[in-house]
N, C-alpha and C positions, 0 to 999 in steps of 0.2 A: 299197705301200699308200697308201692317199689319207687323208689327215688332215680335219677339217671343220671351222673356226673359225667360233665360235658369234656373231651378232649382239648385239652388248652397247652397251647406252647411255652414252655419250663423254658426261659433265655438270658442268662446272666454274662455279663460279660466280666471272666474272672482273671486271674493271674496269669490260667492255662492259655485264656482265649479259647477255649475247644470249642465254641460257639453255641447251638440250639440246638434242642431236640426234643419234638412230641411226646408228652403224657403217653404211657401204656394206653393203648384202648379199652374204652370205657367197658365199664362190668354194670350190671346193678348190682343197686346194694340196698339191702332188706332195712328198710327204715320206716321211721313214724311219715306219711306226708306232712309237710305243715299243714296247718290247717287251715281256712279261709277266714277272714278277717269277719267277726260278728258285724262289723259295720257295715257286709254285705246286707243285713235284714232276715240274714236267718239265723233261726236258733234252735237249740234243742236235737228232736230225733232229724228235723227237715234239714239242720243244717249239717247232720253228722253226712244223711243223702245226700247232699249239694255237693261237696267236699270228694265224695268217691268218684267222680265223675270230672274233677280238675284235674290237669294235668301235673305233673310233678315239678317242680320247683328246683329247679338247676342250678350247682352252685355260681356262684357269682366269681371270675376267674381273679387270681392274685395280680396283681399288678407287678412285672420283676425288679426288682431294684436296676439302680445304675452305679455301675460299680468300674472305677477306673483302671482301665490296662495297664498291665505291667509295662514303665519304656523306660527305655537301659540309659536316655537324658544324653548327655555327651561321653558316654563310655567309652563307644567305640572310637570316635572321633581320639577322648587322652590317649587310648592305648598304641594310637599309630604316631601321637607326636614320641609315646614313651618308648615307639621300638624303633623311632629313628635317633634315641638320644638316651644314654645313661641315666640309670640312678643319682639320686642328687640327695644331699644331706642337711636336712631341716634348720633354718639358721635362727640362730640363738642373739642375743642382746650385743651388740658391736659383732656381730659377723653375718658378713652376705654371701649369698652362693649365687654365681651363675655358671650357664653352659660353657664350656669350653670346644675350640673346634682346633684340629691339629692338621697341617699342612701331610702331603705326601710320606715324607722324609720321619713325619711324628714328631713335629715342632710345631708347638703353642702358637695360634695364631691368633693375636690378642684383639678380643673385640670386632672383627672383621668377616669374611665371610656371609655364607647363607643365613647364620645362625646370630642375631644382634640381641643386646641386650641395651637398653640407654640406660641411664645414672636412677635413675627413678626404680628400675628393676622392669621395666618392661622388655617381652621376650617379641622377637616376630623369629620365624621358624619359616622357611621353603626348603622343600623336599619330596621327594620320592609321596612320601608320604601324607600329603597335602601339607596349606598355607597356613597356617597356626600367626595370632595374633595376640596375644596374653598381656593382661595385665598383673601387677603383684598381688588385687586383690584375688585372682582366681577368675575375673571376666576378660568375656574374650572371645575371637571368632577364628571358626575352626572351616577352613572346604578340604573334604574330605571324602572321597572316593562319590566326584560330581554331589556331594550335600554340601547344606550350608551349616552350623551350628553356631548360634550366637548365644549366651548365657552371659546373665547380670549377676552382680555379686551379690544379690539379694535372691538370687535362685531362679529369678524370672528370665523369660527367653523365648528363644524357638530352635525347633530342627525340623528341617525339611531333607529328609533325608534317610540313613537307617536309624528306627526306633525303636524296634521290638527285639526282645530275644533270639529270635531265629532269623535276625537280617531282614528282614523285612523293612519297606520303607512305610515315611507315614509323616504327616504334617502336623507338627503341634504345636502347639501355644502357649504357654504358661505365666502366670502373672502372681506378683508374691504373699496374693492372699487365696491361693489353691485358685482361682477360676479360670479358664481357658477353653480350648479347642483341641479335639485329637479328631483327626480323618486319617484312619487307616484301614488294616484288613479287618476289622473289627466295625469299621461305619463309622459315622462321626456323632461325634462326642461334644456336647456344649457345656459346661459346668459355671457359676456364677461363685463359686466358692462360698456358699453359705447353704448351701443344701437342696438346691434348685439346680437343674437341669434339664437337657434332652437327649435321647440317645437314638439316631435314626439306622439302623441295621437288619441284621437279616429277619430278626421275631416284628419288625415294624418300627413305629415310632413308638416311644414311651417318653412321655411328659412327666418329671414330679419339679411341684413347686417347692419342696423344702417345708411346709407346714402339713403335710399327711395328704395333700389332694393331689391329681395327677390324673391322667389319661394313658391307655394304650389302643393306638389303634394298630390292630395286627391281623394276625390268620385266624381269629375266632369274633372277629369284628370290634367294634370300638366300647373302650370302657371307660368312664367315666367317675371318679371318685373325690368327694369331697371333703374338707375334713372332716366333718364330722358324721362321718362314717354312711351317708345318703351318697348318692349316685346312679346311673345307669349304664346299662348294657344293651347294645344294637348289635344281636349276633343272631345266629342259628336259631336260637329260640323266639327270636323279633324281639321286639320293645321291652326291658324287664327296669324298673324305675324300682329306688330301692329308697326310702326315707330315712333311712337310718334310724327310723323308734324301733324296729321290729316288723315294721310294716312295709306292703308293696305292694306292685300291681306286676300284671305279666298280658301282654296283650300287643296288636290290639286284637279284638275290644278290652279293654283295661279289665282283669278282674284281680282281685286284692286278694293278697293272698300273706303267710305272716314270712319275713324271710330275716336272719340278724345283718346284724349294719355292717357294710361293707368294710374290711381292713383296709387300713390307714396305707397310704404309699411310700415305700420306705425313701427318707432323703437321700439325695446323690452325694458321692464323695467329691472328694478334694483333688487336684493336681498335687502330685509330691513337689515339691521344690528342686529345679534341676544340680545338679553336681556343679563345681565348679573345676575349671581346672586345674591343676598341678603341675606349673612348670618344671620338667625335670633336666637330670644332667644333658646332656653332649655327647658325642658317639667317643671321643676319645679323653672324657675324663670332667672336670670340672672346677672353676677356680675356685676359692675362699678368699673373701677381702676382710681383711682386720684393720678395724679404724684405727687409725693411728692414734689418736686421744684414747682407746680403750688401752693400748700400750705403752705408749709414752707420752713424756712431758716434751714439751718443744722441743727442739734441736737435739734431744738426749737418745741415745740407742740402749739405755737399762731399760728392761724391762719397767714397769711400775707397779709396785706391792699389790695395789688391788686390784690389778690386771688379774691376778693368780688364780680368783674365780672363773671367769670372761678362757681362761686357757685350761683350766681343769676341763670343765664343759668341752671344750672342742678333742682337746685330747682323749678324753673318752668316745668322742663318736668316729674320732678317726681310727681308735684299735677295735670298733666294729667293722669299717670298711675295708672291701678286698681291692687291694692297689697295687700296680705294677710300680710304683715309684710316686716320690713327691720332690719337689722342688719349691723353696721358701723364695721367693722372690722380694728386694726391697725395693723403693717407689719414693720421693721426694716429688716438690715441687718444683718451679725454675725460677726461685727466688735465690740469692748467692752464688756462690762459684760452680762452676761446675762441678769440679773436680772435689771439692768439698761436699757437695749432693749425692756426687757417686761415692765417696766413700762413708757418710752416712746410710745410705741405701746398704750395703753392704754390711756394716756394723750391725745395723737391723734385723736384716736377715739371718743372720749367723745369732743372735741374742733368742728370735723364735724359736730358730731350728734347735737351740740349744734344750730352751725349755720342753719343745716338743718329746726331745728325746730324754729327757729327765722325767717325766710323766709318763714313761712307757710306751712311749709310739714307736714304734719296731720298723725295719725295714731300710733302705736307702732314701734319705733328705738330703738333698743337696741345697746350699743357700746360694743365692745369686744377686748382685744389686743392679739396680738399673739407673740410680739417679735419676733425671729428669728429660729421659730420654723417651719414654713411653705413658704419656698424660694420658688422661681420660676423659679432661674437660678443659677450657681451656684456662691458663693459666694469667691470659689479660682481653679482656673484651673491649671492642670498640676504645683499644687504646687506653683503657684504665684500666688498673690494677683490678683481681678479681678472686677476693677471698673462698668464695664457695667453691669455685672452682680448683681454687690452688687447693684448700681442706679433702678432697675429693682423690687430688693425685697426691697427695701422703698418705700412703698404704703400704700395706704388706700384704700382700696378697702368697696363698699359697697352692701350688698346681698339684692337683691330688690325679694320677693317670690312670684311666681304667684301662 
């Protein structure tokens, strides 16, 4: 007997995206027919005759997996706040980095500007290059060439806007146990993050619940799968019920025929976790804050012995970086004299730049102090004194110039 395998649509949606495309056109192929179910009533020579005269038993189509697109998460969105602002140098135990932004002339303009940073290390960014919002953990929202991109520091999020590799836009969803929404050129996508989904696109709908059952209703009509390997087909062949013992009918009129238990549907994947951001430098370079407690003892401008690790560490990542220039700036609070503030600030600076330059950092350091001339918090709130604040503007901060 000659069997006839039916044309069924092959439709995965994969990393490429390259979409669907129709099975080669069917061939036969030289096979056993299944044979008709004895439970018809016949047996023997009558039922080997009953049997030549049934039609052929078509396979039952694969159901195609749901397989998550490739989305580039907020890529695109970091790379435009990173080409409106320098590299930045990963900050270690007592030391913080933020952007830096420099007036016309190429003088440090402290804290101010398009480019903020508050005490907590939170970034907000306007520019050319969209509105950037960052938090220290890496959350944070980005508009970005008309998109929006919002990411949580647990990887959950959305982007309405470009998601795929070749630009392309596309709305997604994500939440931090893989399940979410993708509606783009590829169709939309529902995922429940446990292996259940729906994926409605151009081969049709395709249903899996995550335990092997699932439905496609498509271009070869609707299928139906159970787990345990039972199901039916409403296609080209009409009605084809399938029990999953081995047995089945094909009709109507129902006649039984033996067919194997239909394959399981494979479960849907997961949402990757989105990116988070990476605040990086400044267009003209980037400060460093050195706690003052990681360097000295109160009122004192010696270094202190076990600062020496806390300075090894930074001094090695500054003879990785390419810099036009640094400047040690020193930083008190506006507790005492003035003039006594500025020349601690001073003493300060010049004890850094000292060590800097004993551990190898190469180049032009210039130290400078500022005393208590340029706070960063305030130094007495609502009239009472204000230690967090005062601890905040004792620093040494140093200006690294890209």
């Amino acid at each position: 007997m000659q069997t006839f395998r039916t044309g069924m649509m092959f439709c995965v949606v994969g990393v490429a995206l390259a979409g669907c495309a129709r099975a080669p056109t069917p061939v036969p192929a030289q096979d056993d027919a299944p044979m008709a179910d004895a439970a018809a009533g016949v047996t023997g020579d009558a039922q080997d005759a009953s049997t030549a005269s049934d039609p052929a038993v078509p396979d039952m189509p694969v159901i195609p997996p749901i397989v998550v697109p490739e989305i580039v998460g907020v890529t695109p969105a970091q790379r435009a706040l990173e080409g409106s602002m320098a590299a930045i140098l990963d900050p270690v135990a007592g030391i913080s980095v933020r952007p830096a932004r420099c007036d016309v002339d190429g003088a440090l303009i402290d804290r101010s500007g398009i480019t903020r940073i508050d005490e907590t290390g939170a970034l907000v960014r306007n520019s050319d290059a969209g509105i950037f919002k960052l938090e220290p953990d890496g959350s944070g929202t980005a508009n970005f060439e008309g998109g929006l991109f919002t990411v949580n520091a647990d990887g959950s999020g959305t982007i309405n806007g470009i998601a795929e590799p070749d630009g392309s836009e596309a709305i997604v969803r994500v939440e931090a146990d893989g399940s979410g929404t993708y509606n783009g050129k590829s169709g939309l996508i529902r995922l429940d993050g446990k292996g259940g989904g729906t994926w409605n696109g151009e081969s049709g709908l395709i249903t899996s619940n995550g335990d092997g059952s699932g439905s496609w209703n498509g271009p070869d009509g609707l299928v139906r799968i159970e787990a345990d390997g039972s199901g039916t087909w409403n296609g080209p062949h009409g009605l084809i019920t399938n029990n999953g013992d081995g047995t089945g009918t094909i009709g109507p009129p129902a006649r039984p025929v033996k067919m194997p238990p239909m394959p399981r549907v494979a479960p849907a994947g997961r949402f990757p976790p989105l990116q988070t951001f990476a605040p990086p430098g400044a267009p003209c370079g980037y400060v460093v804050t050195l706690d003052e407690r990681v360097l000295f003892d109160f009122d004192k401008s010696d270094i202190r012995p076990d600062a020496a690790q806390t300075l090894d560490v930074f001094a090695t990542a500054l003879q990785a970086v390419q810099h036009s220039g640094m400047e040690v700036r020193g930083h008190t609070d506006a507790k005492g004299d003035d003039a006594y503030n500025q020349s601690l600030s001073e003493r300060r600076a010049d004890a850094v730049r000292n060590a800097l330059q004993t551990r190898g950092v190469a180049g032009d350091i210039g130290a400078r102090g500022f005393g208590e001339s340029q706070p960063v918090a305030p130094n007495v709130l609502d009239g009472q004194d204000n230690p967090g604040g005062r601890q905040l503007n004792r620093r040494v901060e140093v200006f690294i110039r890209a």
